[in-house]
N, C-alpha and C positions, 0 to 999 in steps of 0.2 A: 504494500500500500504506500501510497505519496500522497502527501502533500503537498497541493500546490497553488501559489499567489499568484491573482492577474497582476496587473500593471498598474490598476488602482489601490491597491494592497501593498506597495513593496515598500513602501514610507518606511518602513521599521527594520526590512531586512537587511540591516549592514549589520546590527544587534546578532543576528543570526550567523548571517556569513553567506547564506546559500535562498534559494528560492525556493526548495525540496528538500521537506527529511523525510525520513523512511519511517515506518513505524508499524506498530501490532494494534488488531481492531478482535478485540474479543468482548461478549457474553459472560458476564458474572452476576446470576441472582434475576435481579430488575435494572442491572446496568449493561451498558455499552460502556468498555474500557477501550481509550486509544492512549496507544503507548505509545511516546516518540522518542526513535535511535538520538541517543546525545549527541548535541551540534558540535562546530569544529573544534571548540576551546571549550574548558572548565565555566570559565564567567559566561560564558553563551548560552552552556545548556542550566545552569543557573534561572540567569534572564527567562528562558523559556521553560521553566519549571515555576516560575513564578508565576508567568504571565495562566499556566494550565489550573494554577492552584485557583484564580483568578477566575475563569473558566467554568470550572468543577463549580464552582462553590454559586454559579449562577443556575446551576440545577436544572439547565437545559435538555428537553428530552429528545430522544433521538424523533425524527420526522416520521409523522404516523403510525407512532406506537405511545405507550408509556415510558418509555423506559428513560432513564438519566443518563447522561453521557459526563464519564470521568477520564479527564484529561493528567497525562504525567509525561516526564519522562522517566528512564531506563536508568538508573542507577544515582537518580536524586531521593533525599531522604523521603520527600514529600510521594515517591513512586507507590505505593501503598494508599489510597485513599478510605478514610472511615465510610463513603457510601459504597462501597463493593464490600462485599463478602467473597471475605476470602479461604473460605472452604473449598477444597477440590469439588468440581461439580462429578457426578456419578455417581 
């Protein structure tokens, strides 16, 4: 999966480094979890750990459904969020 900015979106991408990260789109519970690959630097993926926690916490549901969409990245503290359940699903 990618992520990707038009042309009216890119105001902020220097923050980032890139136009596209990669990342995981899974099912947990009553959530949509999108995980994004850490950007090119340490303060980057910070920044964009921020910006997800930010995100998350607007309690956005995925389009036509219920469900909430939890934004992270991949190896920031904040990658675990308290609206996913995190039980192995099976």
């Amino acid at each position: 999966m990618a992520v990707t900015c038009t042309a009216g979106q890119r105001r902020g991408t220097e923050v980032f480094g890139t136009h596209t990260l990669s990342g995981d789109l899974s099912l947990r519970g009553d959530t949509v979890q999108l995980r994004l690959d850490p950007a090119s630097a340490p303060r980057r993926s910070r920044a964009l750990a921020a910006l997800c926690t930010e995100l998350t916490a607007t309690e956005t549901t995925y389009p036509g459904t219920a469900l909430k969409i939890a934004y992270s990245v991949k190896g920031q503290l904040d990658d675990l969020h308290p609206y996913i359940d995190q039980r192995p699903s099976g």
